[in-house]
C-alpha positions as CSV (number, residue, x, y, z in Angstrom):
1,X,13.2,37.3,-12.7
2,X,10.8,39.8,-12.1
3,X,12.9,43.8,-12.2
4,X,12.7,45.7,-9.2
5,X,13.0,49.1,-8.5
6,X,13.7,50.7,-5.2
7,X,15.7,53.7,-3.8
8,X,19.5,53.2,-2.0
9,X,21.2,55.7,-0.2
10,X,25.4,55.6,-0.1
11,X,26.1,55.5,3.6
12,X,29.2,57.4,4.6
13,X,31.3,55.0,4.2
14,X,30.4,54.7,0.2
15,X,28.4,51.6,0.5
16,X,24.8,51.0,-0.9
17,X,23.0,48.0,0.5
18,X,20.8,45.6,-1.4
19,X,17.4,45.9,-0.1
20,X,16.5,41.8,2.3
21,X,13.7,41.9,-0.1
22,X,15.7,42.0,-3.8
23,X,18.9,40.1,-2.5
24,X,16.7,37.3,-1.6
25,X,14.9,36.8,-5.3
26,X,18.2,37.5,-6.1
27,X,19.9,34.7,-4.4
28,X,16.7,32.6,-5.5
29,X,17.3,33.4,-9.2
30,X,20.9,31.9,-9.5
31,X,23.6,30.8,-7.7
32,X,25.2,33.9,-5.8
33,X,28.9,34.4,-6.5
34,X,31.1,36.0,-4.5
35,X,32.8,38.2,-6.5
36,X,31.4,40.9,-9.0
37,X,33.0,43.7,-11.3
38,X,32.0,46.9,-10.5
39,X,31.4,49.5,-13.4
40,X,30.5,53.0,-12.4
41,X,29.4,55.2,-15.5
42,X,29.4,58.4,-16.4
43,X,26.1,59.1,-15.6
44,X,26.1,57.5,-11.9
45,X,25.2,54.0,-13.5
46,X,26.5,51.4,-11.4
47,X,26.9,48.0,-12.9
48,X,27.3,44.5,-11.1
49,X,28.6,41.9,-12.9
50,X,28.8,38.3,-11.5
51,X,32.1,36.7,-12.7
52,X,32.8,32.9,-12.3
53,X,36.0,32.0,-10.2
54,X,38.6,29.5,-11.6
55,X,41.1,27.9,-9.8
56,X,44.9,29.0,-10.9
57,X,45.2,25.0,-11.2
58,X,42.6,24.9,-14.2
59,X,43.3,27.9,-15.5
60,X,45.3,26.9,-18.0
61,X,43.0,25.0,-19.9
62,X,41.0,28.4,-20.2
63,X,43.7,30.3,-22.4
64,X,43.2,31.2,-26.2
65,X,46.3,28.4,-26.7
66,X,44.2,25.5,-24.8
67,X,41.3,26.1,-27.0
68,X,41.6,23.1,-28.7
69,X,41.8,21.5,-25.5
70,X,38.8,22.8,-24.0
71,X,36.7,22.4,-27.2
72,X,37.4,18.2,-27.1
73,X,36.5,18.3,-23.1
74,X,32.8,19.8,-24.0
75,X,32.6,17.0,-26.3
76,X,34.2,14.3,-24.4
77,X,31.0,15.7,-21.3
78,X,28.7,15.9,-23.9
79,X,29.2,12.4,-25.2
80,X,28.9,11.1,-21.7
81,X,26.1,12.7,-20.5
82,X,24.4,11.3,-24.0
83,X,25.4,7.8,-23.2
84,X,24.1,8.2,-19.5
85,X,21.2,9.2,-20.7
86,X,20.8,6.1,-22.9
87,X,21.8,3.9,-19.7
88,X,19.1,5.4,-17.7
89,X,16.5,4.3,-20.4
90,X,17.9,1.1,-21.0
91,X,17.0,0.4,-17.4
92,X,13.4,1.7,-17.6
93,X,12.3,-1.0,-20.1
């Protein structure tokens, strides 16, 4: 994604608008979240950071104590998508 720069203002109710023009190569780029953190330096910086929502139901499979867990489910997909992809060529010939 190409970096823009362009000039905000902070309206008086502290809010700075994305310019139409940047939030849609924005939304282009990736797929938009709807929630960010919000870091404001000491120099004025302001940082966005898209975060990833997950639901309180899988959560749990997310702790340090689930790792285990986790890693065998990225294998388990991984596998599958491998054996998928062998299907698919299987048909081809």
């Amino acid at each position: 994604m190409k970096k823009e720069v362009t000039y905000v203002t902070v309206d008086s109710r502290n809010r700075i608008t994305i310019p139409k023009k940047m939030a849609e190569g924005f939304a282009q780029s990736l797929e938009r979240p709807s929630i960010y953190t919000i870091q404001i330096k000491d120099n004025g910086q302001i940082i966005l950071d898209p975060i990833q929502e997950i639901p309180e139901s899988e959560r749990w499979l997310f702790e340090s104590k689930n790792k285990y867990l986790l890693d065998e489910l990225k294998k388990a997909l991984k596998q599958k998508a491998e054996i998928e992809i062998d299907l698919d060529s299987m048909d081809q010939e």
